[in-house]
N, C-alpha and C positions, 0 to 999 in steps of 0.2 A: 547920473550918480554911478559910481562903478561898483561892480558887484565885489560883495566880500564873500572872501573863503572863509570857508570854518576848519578850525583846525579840527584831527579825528582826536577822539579819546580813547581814553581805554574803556572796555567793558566794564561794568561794573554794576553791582547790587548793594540796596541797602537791606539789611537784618530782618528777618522776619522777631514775630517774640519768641525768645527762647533759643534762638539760636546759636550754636557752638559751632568751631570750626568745622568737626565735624559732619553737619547737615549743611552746611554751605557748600562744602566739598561734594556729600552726595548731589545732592540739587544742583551744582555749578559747573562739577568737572565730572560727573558721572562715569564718563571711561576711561580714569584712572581709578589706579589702589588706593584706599583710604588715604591710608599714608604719607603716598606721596603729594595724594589731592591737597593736603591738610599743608606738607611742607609748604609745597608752592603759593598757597595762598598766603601763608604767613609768612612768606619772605619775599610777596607784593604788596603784604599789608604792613608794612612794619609800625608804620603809625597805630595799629591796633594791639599787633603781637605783643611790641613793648612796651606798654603800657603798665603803669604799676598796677596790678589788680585792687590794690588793696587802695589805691587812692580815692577811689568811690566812695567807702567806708565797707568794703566789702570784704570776704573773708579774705588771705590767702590762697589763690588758686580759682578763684571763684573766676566765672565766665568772664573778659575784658571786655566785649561785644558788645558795643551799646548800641540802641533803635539807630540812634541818628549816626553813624560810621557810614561810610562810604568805603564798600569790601570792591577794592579790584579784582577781579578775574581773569585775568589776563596779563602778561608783563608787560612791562613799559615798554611803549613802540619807539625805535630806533629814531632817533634824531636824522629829517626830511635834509 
């Protein structure tokens, strides 16, 4: 039988409770600026960032972040 490759993935975490970009960013990217830590994930996560908050039944503005997201940390690896 011939051995299978595994493709690599990205890095990635799923949400602790309560989590916001924010603490993902500390916890994730820790030696960047908030800020920037915050962009990047949210424009790795775009499945998350764009997300209608409110389709939940949630407020406006309220956290998008749900348990079961799967947050990248890292950008997508270059096509092998």
């Amino acid at each position: 039988m011939p051995a299978i490759e595994l493709t690599k993935v990205r890095e990635s975490t799923l949400p602790r409770p309560g989590d916001t970009w924010q603490s993902i960013a500390a916890r994730c990217l820790p030696d960047l600026e908030e800020g920037e830590a915050v962009s990047k994930l949210q424009s790795w996560n775009l499945h998350v960032f764009m997300r209608a908050s409110g389709a939940a039944g949630g407020v406006r503005g309220s956290n998008p972040i749900l348990p079961s997201d799967v947050i990248f940390v890292e950008p997508p690896r270059a096509a092998a």
